[in-house]
C-alpha positions in Angstrom: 9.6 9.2 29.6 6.6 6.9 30.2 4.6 5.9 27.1 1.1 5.5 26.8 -1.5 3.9 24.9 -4.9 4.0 24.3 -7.6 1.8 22.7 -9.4 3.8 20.3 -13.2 3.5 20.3 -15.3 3.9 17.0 -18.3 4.4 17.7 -22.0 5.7 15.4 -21.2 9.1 15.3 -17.7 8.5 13.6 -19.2 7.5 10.6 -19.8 10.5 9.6 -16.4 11.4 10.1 -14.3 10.4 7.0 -11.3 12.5 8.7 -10.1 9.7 10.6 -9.3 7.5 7.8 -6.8 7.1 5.3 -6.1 6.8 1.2 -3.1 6.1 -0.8 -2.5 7.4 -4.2 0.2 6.3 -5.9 2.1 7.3 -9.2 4.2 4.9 -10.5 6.4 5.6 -14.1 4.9 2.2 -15.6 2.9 -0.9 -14.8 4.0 -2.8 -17.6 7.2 -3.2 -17.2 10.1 -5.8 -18.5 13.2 -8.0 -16.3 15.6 -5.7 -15.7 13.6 -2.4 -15.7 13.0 -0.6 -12.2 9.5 0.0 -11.4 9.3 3.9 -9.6 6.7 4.9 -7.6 6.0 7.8 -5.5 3.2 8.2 -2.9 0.4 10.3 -1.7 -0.9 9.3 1.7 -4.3 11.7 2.2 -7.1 12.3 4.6 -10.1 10.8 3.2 -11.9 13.7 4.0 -10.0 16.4 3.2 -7.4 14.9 0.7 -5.1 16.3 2.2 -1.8 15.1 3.1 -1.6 13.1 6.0 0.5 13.3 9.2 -1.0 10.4 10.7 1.2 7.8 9.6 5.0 8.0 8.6 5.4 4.6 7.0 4.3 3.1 4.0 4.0 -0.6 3.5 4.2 -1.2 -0.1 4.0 -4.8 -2.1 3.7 -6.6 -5.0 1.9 -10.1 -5.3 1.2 -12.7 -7.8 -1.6 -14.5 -8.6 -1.5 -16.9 -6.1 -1.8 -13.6 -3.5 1.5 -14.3 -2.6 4.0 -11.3 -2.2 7.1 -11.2 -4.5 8.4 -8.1 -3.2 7.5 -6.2 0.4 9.1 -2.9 1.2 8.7 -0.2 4.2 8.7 3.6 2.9 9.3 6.3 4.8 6.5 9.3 4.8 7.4 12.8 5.4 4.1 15.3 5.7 2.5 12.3 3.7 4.7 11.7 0.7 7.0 8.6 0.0 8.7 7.2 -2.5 10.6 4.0 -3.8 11.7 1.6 -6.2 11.7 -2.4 -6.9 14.0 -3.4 -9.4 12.9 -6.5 -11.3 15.3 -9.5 -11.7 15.3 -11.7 -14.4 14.1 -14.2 -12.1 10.7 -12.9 -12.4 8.1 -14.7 -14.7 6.0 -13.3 -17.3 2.8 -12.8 -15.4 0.0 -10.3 -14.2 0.6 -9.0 -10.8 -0.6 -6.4 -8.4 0.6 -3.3 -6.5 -0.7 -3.1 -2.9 0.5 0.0 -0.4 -1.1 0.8 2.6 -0.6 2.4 5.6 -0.9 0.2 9.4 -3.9 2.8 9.9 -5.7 1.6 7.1 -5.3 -2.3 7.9 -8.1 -1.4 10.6 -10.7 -0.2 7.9 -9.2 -2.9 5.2 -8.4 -0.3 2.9 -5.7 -0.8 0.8 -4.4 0.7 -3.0 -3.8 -1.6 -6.0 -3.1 -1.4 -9.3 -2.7 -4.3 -11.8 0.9 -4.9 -13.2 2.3 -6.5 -16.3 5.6 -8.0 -15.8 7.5 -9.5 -18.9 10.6 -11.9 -19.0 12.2 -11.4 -22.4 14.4 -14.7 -21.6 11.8 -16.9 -20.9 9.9 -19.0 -23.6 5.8 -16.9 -23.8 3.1 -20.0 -23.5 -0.2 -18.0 -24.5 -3.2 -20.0 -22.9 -4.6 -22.9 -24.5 -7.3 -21.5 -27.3 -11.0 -22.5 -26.5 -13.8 -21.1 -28.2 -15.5 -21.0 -24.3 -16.9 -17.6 -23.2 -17.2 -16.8 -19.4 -19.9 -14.5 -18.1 -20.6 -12.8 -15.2 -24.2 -10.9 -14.1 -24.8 -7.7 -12.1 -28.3 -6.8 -11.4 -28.7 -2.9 -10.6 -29.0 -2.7 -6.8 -27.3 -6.1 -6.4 -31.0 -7.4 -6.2 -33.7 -8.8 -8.7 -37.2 -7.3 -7.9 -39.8 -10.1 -8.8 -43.2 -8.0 -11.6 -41.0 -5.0 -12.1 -38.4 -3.7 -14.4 -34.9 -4.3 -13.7 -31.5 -3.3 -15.3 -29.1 -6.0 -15.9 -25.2 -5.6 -16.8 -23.5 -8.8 -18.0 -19.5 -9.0 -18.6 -18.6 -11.6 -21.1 -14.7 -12.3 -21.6 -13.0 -14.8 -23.8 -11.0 -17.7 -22.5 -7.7 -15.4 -22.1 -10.0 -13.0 -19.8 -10.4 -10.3 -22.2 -13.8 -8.6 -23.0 -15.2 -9.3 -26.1 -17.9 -7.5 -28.6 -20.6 -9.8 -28.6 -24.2 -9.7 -29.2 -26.9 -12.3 -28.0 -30.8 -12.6 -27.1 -32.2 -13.1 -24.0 -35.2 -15.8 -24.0 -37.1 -17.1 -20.9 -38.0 -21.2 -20.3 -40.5 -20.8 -23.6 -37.8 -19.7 -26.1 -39.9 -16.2 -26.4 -37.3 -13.6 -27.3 -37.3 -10.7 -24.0 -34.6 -8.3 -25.4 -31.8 -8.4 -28.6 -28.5 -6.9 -26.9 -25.6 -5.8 -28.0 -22.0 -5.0 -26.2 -21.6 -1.1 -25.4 -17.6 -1.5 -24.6 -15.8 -4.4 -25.4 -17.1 -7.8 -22.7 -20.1 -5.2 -21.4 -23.8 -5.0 -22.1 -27.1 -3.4 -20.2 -30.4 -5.1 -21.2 -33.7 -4.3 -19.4 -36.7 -6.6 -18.3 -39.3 -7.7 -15.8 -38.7 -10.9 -14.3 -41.3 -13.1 -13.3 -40.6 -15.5 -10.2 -40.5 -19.6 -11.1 -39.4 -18.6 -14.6 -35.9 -19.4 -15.9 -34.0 -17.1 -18.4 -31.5 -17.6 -20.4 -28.6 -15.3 -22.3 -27.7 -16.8 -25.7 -24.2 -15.9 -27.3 -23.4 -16.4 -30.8 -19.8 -16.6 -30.8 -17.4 -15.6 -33.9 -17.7 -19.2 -35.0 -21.4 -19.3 -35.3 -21.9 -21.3 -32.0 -24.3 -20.7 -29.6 -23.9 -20.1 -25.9 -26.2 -20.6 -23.0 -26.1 -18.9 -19.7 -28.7 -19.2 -16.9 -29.5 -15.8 -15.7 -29.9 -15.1 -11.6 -32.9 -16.5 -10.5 -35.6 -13.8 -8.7 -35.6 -13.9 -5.3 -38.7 -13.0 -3.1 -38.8 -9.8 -0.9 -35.6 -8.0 -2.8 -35.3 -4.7 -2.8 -32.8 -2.9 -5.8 -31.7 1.0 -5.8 -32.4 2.0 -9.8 -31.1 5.0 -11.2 -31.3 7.2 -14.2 -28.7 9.5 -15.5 -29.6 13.0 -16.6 -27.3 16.3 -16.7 -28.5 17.9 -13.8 -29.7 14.5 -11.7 -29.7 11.1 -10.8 -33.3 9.7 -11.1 -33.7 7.4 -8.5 -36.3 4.9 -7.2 -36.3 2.1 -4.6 -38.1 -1.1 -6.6 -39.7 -3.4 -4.8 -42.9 -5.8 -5.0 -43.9 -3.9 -2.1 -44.9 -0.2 -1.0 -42.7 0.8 2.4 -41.3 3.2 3.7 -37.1 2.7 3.3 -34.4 4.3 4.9 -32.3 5.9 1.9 -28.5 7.3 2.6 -26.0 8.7 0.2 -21.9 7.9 1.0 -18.9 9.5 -0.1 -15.9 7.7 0.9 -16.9 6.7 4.4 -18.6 10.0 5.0 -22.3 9.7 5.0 -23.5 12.9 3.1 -27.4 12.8 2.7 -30.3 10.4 4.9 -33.6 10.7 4.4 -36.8 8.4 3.8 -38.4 7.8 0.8 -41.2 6.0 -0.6 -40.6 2.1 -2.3 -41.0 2.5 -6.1 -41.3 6.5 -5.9 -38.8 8.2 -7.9 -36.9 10.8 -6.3 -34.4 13.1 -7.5 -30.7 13.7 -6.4 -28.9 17.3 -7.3 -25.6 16.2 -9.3 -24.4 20.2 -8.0 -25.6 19.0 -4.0 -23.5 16.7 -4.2 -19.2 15.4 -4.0 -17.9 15.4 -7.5 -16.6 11.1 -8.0 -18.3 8.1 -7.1 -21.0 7.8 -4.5 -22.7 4.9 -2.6 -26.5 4.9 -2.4 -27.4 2.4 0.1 -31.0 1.5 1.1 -31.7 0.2 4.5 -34.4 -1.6 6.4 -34.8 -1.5 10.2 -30.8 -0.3 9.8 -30.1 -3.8 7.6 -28.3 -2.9 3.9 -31.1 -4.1 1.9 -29.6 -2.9 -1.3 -27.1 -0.2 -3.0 -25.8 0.8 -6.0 -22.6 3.0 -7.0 -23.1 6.3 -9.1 -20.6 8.5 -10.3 -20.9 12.0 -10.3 -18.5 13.2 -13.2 -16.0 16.2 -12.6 -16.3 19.7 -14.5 -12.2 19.9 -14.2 -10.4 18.1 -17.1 -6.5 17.6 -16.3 -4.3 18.9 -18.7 -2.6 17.7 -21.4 -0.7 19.4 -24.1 1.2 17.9 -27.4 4.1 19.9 -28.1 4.8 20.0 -31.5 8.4 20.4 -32.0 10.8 17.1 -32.0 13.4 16.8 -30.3 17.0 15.4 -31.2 19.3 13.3 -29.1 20.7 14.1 -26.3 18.7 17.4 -26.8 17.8 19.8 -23.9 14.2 20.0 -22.9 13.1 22.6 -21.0 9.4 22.8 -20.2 7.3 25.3 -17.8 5.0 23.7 -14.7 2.9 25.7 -13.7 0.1 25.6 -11.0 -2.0 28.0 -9.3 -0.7 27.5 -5.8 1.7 25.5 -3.4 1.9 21.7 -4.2 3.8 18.5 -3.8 4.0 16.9 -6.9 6.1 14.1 -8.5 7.4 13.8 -12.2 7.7 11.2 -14.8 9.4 11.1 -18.3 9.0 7.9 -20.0 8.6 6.6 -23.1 5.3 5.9 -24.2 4.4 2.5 -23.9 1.2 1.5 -25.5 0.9 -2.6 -24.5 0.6 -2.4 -21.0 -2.3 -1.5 -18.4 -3.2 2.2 -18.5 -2.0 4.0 -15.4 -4.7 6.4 -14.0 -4.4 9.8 -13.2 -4.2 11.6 -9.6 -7.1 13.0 -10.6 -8.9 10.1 -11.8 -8.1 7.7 -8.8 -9.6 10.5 -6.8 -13.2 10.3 -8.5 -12.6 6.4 -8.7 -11.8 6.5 -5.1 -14.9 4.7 -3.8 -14.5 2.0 -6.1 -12.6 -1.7 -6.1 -12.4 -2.2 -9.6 -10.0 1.0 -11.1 -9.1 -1.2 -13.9 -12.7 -1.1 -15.3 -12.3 2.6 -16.3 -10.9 4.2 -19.1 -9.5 7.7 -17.5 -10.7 9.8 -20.6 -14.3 8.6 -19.6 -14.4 10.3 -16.3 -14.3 13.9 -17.4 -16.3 13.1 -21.4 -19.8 14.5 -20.7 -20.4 11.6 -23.3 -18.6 8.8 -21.3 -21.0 9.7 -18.3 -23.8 7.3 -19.0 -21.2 4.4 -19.5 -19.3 5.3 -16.1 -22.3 5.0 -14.5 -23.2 1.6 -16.1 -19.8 0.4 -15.4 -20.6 0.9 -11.8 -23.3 -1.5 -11.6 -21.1 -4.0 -11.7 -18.3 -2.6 -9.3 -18.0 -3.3 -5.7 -17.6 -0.4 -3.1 -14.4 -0.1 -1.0 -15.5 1.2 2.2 -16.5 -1.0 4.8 -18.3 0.4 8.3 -16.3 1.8 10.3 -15.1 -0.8 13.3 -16.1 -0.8 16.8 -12.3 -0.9 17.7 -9.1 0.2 16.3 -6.6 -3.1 17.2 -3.7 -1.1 15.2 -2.1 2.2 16.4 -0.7 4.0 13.4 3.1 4.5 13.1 3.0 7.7 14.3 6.3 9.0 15.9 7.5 6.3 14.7 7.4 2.2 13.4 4.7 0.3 15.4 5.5 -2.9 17.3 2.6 -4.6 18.9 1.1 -8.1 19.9 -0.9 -10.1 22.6 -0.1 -12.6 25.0 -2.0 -15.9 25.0 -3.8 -15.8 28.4 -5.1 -18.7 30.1 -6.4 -19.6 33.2 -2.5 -20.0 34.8 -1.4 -16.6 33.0 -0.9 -13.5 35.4 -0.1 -10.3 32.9 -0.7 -7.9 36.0 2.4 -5.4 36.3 3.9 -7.8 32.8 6.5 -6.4 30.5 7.9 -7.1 27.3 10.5 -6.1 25.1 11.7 -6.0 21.4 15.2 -5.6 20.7 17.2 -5.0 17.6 20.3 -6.4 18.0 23.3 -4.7 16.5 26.4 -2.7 17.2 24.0 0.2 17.6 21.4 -1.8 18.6 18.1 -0.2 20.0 15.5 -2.0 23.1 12.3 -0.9 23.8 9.9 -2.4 26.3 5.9 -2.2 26.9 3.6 -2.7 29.3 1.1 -5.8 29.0 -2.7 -4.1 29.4 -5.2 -6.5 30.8 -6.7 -8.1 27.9 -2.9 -9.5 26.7 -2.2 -6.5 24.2 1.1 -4.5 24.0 2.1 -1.6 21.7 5.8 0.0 22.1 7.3 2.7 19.1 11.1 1.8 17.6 12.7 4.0 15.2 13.2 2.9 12.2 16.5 1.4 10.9 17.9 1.2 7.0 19.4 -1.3 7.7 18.1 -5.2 7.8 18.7 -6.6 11.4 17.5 -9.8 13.8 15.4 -8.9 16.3 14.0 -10.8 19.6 10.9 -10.3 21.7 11.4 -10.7 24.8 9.3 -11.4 28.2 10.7 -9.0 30.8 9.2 -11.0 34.0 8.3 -15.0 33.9 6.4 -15.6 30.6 7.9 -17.7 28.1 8.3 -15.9 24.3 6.5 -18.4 22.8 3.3 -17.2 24.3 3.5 -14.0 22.6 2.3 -13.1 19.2 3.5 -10.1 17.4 1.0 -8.5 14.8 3.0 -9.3 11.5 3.7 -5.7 9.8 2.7 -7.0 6.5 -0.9 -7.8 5.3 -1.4 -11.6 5.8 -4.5 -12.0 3.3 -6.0 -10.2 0.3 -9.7 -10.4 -0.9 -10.4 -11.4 -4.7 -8.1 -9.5 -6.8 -8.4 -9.2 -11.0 -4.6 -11.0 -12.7 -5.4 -9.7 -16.4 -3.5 -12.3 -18.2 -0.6 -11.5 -20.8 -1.5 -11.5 -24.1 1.5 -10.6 -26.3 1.4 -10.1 -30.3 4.2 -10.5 -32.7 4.0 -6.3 -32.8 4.3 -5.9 -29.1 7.2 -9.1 -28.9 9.4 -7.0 -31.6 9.1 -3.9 -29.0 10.0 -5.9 -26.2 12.9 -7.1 -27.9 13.9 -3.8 -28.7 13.1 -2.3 -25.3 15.0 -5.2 -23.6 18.3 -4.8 -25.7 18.1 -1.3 -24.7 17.8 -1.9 -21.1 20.5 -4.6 -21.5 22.5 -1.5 -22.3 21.3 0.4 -20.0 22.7 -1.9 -17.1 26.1 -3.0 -18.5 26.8 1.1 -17.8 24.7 0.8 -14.3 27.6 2.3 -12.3 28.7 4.8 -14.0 24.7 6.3 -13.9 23.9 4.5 -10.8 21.7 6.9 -8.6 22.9 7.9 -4.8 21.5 6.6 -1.2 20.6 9.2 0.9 23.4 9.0 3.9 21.1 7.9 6.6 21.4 9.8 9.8 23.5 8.3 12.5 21.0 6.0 15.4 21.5 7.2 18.6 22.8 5.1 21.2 20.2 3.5 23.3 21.4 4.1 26.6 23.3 7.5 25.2 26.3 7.8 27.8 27.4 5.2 30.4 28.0 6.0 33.9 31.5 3.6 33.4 32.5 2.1 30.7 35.1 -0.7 30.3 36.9 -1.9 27.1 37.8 -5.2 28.5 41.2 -6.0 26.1 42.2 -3.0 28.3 42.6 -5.0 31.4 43.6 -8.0 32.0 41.4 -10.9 30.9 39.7 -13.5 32.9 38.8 -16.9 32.6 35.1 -15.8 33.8 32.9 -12.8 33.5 31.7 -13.1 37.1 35.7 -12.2 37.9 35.9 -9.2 35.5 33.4 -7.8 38.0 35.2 -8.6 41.8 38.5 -7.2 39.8 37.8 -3.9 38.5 33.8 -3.1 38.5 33.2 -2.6 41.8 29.9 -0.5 41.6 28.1 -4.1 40.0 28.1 -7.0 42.8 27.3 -10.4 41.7 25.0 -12.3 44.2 24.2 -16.0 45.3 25.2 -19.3 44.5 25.2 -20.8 41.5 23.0 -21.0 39.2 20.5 -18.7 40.5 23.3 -15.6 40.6 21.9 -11.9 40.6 23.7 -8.7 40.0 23.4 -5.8 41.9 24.3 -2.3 41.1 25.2 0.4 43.8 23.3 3.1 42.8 25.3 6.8 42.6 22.2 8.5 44.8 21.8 8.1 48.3 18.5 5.9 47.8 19.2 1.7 48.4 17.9 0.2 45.5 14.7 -1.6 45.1 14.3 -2.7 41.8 16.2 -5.4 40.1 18.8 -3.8 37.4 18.5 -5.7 33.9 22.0 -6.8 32.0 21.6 -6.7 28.1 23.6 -8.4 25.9 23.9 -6.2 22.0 20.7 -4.8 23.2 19.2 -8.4 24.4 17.6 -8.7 28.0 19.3 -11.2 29.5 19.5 -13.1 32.7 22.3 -12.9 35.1 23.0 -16.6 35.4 23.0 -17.0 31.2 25.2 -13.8 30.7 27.5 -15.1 33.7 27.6 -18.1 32.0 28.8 -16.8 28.6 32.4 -16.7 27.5 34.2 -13.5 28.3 36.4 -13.6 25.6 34.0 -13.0 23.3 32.7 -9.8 25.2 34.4 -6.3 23.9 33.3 -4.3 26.2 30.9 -3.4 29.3 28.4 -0.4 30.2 27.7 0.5 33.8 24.9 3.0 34.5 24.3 3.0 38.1 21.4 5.3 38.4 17.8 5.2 38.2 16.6 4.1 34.6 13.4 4.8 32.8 13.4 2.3 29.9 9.7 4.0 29.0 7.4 2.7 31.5 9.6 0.3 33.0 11.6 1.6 35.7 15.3 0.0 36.3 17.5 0.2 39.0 20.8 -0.3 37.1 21.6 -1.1 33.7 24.8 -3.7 33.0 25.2 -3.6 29.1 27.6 -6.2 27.0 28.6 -5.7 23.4 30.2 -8.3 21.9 33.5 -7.9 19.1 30.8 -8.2 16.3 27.5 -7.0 17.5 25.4 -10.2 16.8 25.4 -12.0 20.2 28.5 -14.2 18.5 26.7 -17.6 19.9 25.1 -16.6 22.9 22.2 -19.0 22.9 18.6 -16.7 24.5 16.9 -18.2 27.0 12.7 -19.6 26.6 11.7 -16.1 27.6 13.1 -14.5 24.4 12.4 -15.5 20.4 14.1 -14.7 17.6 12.2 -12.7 14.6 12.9 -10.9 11.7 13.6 -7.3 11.4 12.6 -5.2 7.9 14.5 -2.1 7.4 12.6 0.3 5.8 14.1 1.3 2.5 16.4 3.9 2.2 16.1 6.9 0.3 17.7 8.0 -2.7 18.6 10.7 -5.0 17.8 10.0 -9.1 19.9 11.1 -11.1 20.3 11.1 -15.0 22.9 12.5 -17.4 24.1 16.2 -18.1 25.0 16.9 -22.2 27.0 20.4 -22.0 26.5 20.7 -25.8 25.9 19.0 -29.1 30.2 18.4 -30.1 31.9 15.6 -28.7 35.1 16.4 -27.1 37.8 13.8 -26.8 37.4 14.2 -22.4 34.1 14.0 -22.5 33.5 11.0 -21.0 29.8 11.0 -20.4 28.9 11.8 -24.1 31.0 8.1 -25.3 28.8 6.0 -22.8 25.9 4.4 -24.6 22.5 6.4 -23.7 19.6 4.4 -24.4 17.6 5.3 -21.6 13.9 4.9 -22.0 13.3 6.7 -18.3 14.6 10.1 -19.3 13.8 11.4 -16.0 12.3 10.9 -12.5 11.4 13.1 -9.6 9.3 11.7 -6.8 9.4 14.6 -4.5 9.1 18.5 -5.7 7.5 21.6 -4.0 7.1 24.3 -5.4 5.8 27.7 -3.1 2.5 30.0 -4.0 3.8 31.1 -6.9 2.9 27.7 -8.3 5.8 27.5 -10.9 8.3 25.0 -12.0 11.0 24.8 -14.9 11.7 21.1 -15.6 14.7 20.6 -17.5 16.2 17.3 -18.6 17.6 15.3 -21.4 17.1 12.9 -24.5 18.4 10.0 -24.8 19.4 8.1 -27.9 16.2 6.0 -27.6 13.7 7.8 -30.6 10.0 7.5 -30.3 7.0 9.6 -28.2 7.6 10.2 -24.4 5.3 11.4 -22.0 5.7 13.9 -19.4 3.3 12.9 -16.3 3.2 15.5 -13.7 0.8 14.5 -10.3 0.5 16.0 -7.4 -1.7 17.4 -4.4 -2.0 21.2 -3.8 -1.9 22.8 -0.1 -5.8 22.8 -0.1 -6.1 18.7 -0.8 -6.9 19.3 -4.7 -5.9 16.8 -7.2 -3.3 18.1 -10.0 -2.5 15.5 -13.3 -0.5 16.9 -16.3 0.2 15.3 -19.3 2.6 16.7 -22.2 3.7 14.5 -25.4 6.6 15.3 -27.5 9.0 13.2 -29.7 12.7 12.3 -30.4 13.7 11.8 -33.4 
């Protein structure tokens, strides 16, 4: 079958059209975890649009990274109708330290969208250095509409955070180059304040900070610049209040964003306030951009809050050990969800709902918000200051997509280098997997150098080779790397431990130390992958060589007993040729591979027989997608991993990821309460502070689910986390709290 691909063009019209891109929302049972715990995740791949699940993509690139943006674990997930799921298990070799979750789909790279969340890794068995104490505050300045507007009245958030990057209450002055006093303020959320004044231009201004100490603090606030524009808004129940400032009186394009889907455009007036309908528009965060002659000349984020609160429910009666727990799920119609029981951990970074990231979904900075906020009609106004000091996600749309999503299957692309001397007219190349089942798939070159080909994916970590099919040499060909190669300014909240949260992590960590000495007997089951079908499926002939005798060449094997496969010329420029079974003379050159390598005739001829178990003959007509063969000659060798062969300059060696294979959780069964003398399972110590997991459950239209599971003989509160996506793209998040005692 021949395979084709095409370059997508993006062009005006499309932004409008949210549909085409992608989100990721991810549930994860912790992000603060310690060495020796497994982080679980499960995720949601959605239509931006629609949410939705997506069919689009069916793999998941998921990662962690450090500080230094550097990853420390990269997997490849599967996605089925748009769900995935996974696990990292964290080695003690793992500092203490603040990292991030990244997951994104190959789609998304072509928008730079990604999803991360902040993690906080602990390693009990290192020694904790907190940072070096310093009275030094560091602050940072947001002016509403990203602009100051020179004679009028402007909003101004400022973020101040301690030397371990923390917020902190504070209250200060603001004073211009006189000393005269412009506004007292005062911190409305720990590190964040809003003060309000009318900058003049050539005048300095100045934030002072007393600190706990009794010091004072100076910071310079932005200078104004001349001809700035700045989107200013007012909350009110039913509207958003909004005006365009400016020491000017235009008329300014004004447009309204959700996600990447514009939603409202219209002109208004420079410093005439305008209302927006809260109940005209998408519940969540919105971008209001302003625009001049179609040039961003200011925006702001707004957030619209939700009239839907997610459930939660404290169940009043404790539980014992090793105690049943049987609990209802119910939902109003068909949905994919995912469940967590842990136990409640209050030290690390709060994890945010399905629900929340949803409304959050426009914004960088999740982190910023606390999850309660979003649906308080009293945490509105704060939200929305909050967002003045966010940065939007989505970018505009490209002009061209470079990246085909993984579709029917895992994505392999590159480009040749072209130069003056390059011909890529009629130009193949191929990417092998090299293996015992080993799989080949070749592409054609397209005239600007790019190639795109599909390979199953494999479970299983392999070496792999791309390879020039015609006269090119490998190292003129770059591959796109399947992983993200760069990451733009990400938040590391340092770890800042107290002798309260050490003594739990000392406790938790003997537990897991437990918890691991019994890991086989609970260990959890791999999926059995399903068998990879041959690449060239049945041979024409097929010779196990230790059947016949052996010969001190390969060129030999062939004169004695494969007569349909002629070996041409003189030395060293030897050909094969392959009598094809229909009446046609063949005109193309068959190809020999070598565990799934192309290879030349005079290199395989050249190779040592002996180390060859056996060779495929189809003598027929081949389609190898659009290349056509006339002949395939196909070597395994006795272990499947070329055993030495040495590839030519038209081939280079890579790396092959397997993506990660799936897996059934499983946790223990308690028949009753009475230890009996073969009950194994009830002697093994249970100190599990995961009392269950479930990444992937459906239930049908009658929306109901009986989760069952049970305690361990860990005591304390656990939380029940339900989140999931129903049929029609809506957002479901449960919580329910009970205790063991």
């Amino acid at each position: 079958m021949m395979a084709s691909f095409t370059l997508i063009s993006v062009n005006g019209s499309a932004q409008g059209n949210a549909n085409i891109m992608e989100e990721v929302h991810i549930h994860m049972n912790s992000s603060s975890l310690i060495t020796g715990e497994t982080l679980l995740f499960s995720a949601d791949v959605v239509s931006a649009q629609t949410n939705k699940h997506s069919n689009l993509s069916s793999i998941l690139y998921v990662e962690i990274i450090d500080k230094d943006l550097k990853p420390i674990y990269q997997a490849k997930i599967r996605l089925s109708k748009g769900k995935g799921y996974g696990d990292f298990f964290i080695p003690s070799l793992i500092p203490t330290g603040s990292y991030q979750l990244i997951a994104y789909t190959r789609w998304m790279r072509n928008f730079n969208q990604f999803y991360h969340h902040p993690l906080q890794i602990v390693n009990p068995f290192e020694v904790y250095t907190p940072n070096q104490e310093s009275k030094q505050l560091s602050v940072e300045f947001y002016p509403e509409g990203g602009n100051l507007v020179n004679g009028v009245e402007n909003t101004m958030a400022v973020e101040v955070k301690d030397y371990q990057g923390r917020g902190v209450d504070f209250n200060g002055r603001v004073v211009d180059q006189e000393g005269t006093v412009i506004d007292n303020i005062s911190s409305v959320s720990p590190g964040f304040a809003l003060f309000n004044y009318t900058p003049k231009s050539n005048t300095q201004y100045q934030l002072i900070i007393e600190d706990l100490t009794g010091n004072f603090q100076f910071f310079d606030l932005p200078e104004v610049m001349p001809n700035k524009y700045a989107i200013q808004v007012e909350v009110r129940e039913r509207y958003f209040i909004t005006r365009i400032a400016c020491d000017c009186e235009e008329t300014i394009q004004f447009q309204v964003f959700y996600g990447a889907q514009k939603i409202l455009e219209k002109e208004v007036i420079s410093n005439e306030e305008f209302s927006l309908s809260k109940y005209e528009l998408n519940e969540g965060t919105l971008l209001l951009k302003a625009l001049k002659d179609d040039v961003n000349i200011s925006q702001r984020i707004v957030y619209n809050r939700s009239k839907q609160k997610p459930l939660t429910e404290f169940i009043n009666q404790p539980y014992k050990n090793r105690a049943l727990v049987s609990l209802p799920i119910n939902f109003q119609e068909e949905t994919r969800f995912s469940i967590s029981v842990n136990k409640v951990n209050d030290n690390g970074i709060p994890l945010h709902l399905n629900s929340s990231e949803k409304l959050l979904s426009g914004v960088k900075e999740l982190h910023r918000f606390d999850p309660n906020f979003l649906f308080d009609p009293k945490g509105e106004k704060l939200v929305n200051d909050l967002m003045i000091a966010s940065t939007w996600k989505f970018e505009d749309l490209p002009h061209e997509i470079r990246l085909l999503p993984d579709h029917r299957g895992e994505m392999v692309s590159g480009q040749i280098k072209i130069h003056d001397s390059v011909n890529v007219e009629n130009a193949f190349v191929a990417y092998s997997i090299i293996g015992k089942e080993y799989q080949i798939k070749a592409a054609p070159v397209m005239n600007d150098g790019r190639f795109n080909m599909v390979v199953e994916p494999l479970e299983e970590g392999r070496v792999a080779y791309i390879t020039s099919m015609d006269k090119l040499s490998a190292d003129m060909i770059e591959v796109d790397p399947q992983f993200l190669q760069s990451f733009p300014a990400l938040e590391f909240p340092p770890v800042i431990l107290d002798s309260a949260m050490v003594r739990e992590i000392v406790e938790r960590s003997i537990r897991n130390q437990i918890e691991n000495a019994y890991f086989e007997v609970k260990a959890d089951s791999i999926t059995e992958q399903k068998p990879y079908i041959e690449q060239f499926g049945h041979f024409d002939y097929y010779y196990v060589l230790d059947d016949y005798n052996r010969f001190p060449t390969i060129r030999e094997s062939f004169i004695e007993y494969i007569p349909m496969v002629a070996v041409r010329g003189k030395e060293p420029s030897l050909e094969f040729r392959v009598s094809l079974k229909t009446l046609m003379k063949p005109k193309l050159e068959p190809y020999a591979f070598l565990d799934g390598l192309p290879v030349k005739s005079e290199e395989i001829l050249a190779f040592s027989p002996y180390r060859i178990e056996s060779i495929g003959v189809i003598n027929n007509r081949y389609f190898m997608g659009p290349k056509v063969i006339d002949g395939i000659i196909s070597f395994r060798t006795k272990e499947g991993n070329l055993q030495g062969f040495v590839p030519g300059h038209q081939s280079r060696e890579l790396k092959y990821k397997a993506v990660s294979p799936e897996k059934t959780y499983t946790f223990p069964e308690y028949e009753n309460s009475e230890v009996r003398e073969s009950d194994l399972s009830a002697k093994i110590p249970d100190f599990r502070d995961q009392l269950y997991w479930n990444p992937e459950v459906v239930v049908d239209e009658s929306g109901k689910f009986d989760l069952q599971f049970f305690t361990s003989d860990t005591k304390g509160r656990f939380e029940v986390v339900v989140e999931g996506i129903t049929v029609e793209g809506e957002p479901v998040s449960i919580r329910k709290y009970f205790n063991v005692e």
